[in-house]
C-alpha positions in Angstrom: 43.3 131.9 0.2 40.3 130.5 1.5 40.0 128.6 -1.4 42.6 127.2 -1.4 42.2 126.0 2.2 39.2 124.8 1.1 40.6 122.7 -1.6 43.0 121.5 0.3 40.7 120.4 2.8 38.8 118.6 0.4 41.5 117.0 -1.1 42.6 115.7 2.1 39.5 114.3 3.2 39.4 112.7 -0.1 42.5 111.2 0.6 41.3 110.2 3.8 38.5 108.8 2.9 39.9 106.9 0.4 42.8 105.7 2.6 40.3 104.2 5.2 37.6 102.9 2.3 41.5 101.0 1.4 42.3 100.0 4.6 38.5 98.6 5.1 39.3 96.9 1.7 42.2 95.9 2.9 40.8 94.5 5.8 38.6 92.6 4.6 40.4 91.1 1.8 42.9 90.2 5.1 39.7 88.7 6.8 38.3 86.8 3.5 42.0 85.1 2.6 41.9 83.8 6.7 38.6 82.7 6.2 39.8 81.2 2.8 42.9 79.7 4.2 41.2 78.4 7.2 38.5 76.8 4.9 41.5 75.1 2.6 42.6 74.3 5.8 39.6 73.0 6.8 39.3 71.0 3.5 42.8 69.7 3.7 42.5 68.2 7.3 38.7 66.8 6.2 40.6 65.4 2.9 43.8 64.2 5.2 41.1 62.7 7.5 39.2 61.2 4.4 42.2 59.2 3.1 43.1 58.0 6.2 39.9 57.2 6.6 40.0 55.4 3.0 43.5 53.6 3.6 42.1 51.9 6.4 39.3 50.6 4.5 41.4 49.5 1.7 43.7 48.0 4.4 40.8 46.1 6.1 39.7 44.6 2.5 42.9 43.8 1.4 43.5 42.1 4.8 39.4 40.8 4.1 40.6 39.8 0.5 43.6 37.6 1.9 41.5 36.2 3.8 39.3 35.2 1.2 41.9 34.1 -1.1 43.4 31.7 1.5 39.8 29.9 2.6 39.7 30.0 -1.2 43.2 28.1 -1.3 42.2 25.4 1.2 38.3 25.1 -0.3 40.4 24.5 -3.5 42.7 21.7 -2.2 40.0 20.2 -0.2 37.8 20.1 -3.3 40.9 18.5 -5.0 41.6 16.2 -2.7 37.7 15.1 -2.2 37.8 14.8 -6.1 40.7 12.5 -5.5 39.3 10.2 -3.2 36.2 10.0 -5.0 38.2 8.8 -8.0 39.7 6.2 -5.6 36.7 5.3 -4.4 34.8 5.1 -7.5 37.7 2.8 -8.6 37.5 1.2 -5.2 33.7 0.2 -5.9 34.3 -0.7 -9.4 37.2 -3.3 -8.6 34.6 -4.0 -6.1 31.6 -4.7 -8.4 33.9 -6.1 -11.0 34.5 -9.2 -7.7 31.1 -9.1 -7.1 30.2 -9.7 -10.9 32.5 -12.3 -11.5 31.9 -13.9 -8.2 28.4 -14.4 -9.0 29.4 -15.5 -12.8 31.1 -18.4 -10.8 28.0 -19.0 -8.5 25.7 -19.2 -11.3 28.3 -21.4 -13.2 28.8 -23.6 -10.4 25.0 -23.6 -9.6 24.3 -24.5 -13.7 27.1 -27.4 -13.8 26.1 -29.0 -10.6 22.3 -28.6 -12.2 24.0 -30.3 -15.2 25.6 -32.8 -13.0 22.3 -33.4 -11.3 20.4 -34.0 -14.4 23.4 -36.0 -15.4 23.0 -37.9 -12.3 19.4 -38.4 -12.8 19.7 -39.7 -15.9 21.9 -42.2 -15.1 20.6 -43.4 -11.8 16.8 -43.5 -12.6 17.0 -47.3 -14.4 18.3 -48.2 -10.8 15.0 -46.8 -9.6 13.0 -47.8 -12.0 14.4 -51.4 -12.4 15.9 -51.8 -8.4 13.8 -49.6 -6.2 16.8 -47.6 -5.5 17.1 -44.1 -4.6 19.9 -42.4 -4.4 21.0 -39.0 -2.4 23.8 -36.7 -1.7 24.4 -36.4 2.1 25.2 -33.1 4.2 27.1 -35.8 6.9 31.0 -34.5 6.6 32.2 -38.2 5.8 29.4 -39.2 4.1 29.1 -38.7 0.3 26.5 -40.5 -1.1 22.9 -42.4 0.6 21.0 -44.9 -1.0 17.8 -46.3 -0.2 16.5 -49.4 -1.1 12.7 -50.1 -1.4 12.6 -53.7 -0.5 9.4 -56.0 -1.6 8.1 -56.1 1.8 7.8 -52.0 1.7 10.1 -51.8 4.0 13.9 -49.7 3.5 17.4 -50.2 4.0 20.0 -47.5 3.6 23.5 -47.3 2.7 26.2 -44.6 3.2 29.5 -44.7 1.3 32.6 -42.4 2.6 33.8 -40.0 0.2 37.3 -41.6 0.0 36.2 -44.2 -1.8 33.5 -46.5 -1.8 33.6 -47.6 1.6 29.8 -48.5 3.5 29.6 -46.5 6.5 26.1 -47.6 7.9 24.1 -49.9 6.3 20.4 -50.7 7.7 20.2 -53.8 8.9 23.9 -54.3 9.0 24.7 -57.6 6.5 27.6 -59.9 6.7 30.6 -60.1 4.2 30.4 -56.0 3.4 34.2 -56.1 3.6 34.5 -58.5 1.0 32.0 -56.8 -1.3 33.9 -53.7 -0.6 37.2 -55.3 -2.0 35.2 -56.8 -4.7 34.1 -53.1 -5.2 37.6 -51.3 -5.0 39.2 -53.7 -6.9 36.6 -54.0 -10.0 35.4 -50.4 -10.1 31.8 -51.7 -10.8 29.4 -49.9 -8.8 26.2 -51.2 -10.9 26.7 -54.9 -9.9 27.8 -53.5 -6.4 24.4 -51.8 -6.0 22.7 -55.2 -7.7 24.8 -57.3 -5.4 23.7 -55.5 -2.2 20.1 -55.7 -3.2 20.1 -59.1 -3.3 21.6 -59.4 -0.4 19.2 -57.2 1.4 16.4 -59.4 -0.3 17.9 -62.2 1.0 18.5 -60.9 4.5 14.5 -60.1 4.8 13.9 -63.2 2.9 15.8 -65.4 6.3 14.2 -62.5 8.6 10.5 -63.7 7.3 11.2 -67.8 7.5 
């Protein structure tokens, strides 16, 4: 009998004991999933948190990137238009240049043929020098065309001035009678070599009176 109490007794402290090393088991497989689930918990909010965190970024560079795109869209159409003015310009100073070339083409050929004409000129008129003492000039006076001088055997000068519509004396030094008629001898006959003798002579002749 006593054994048997005995056994019993065992057996039931056995089963006690291994009902409360269950229950401690229990237990703290109870407190390890909380700690578990409030750690996945834990890691969900901190991941929740993360990409929230992350979305605003991406939010902030997309709204950055749009930002850079558009500056980028109006650096782009100001470089294009720039471009285009340039081109405009460019052509601008090339129509420009092309004036300016051909502009001093006609200078240069107007300064050559009036060279030509000069030499021309000189040609023709320096028998009247050599021969007549004449010299002739081209005046800067608005209705004067042409000056000539004459060196007269005395040394001393007279001068002439025609008008530029046609050959009409303006001033002559000292001022000799019948011009008008050697004018219409002049217009009518076109001969401007026996007009320039004539008026020597009678230049001669003036100082020739003046010294008797």
């Amino acid at each position: 009998m006593e054994l048997s109490v005995k056994n019993f007794r065992d057996r039931w402290e056995n089963l006690a004991l291994t009902l409360m090393t269950n229950c401690v088991k229990f237990s703290q497989n109870v407190s390890n999933a909380r700690e578990e689930e409030q750690r996945k918990l834990k890691y969900n909010e901190d991941l929740v948190k993360r990409i929230a965190e992350t979305e605003a970024q991406i939010a902030l560079i997309a709204a950055e990137e749009a930002k850079v795109q558009e500056e980028k869209k109006k650096i782009i159409q100001k470089n294009a238009e720039l471009k285009s003015k340039l081109k405009q310009e460019t052509v601008k100073a090339d129509d420009l240049q092309s004036v300016a070339d051909r502009e001093r083409a006609r200078i240069e050929e107007e300064e050559q043929l009036s060279k030509n004409i000069q030499d021309k000129e000189n040609v023709l008129l320096k028998p009247y020098h050599d021969i007549l003492g004449v010299t002739f000039q081209h005046s800067r006076e608005p209705e004067v065309s042409l000056r000539f001088l004459f060196q007269m055997p005395n040394g001393k000068k007279t001068v002439v001035k025609l008008t530029k519509n046609g050959l009409k004396i303006v001033k002559c030094v000292p001022m000799l009678k019948d011009l008008d008629k050697l004018e219409a001898h002049l217009a009518k006959t076109n001969d401007f070599p026996g007009f320039v003798v004539q008026l020597r002579t009678m230049f001669i002749n003036e100082f020739t009176c003046l010294t008797n």
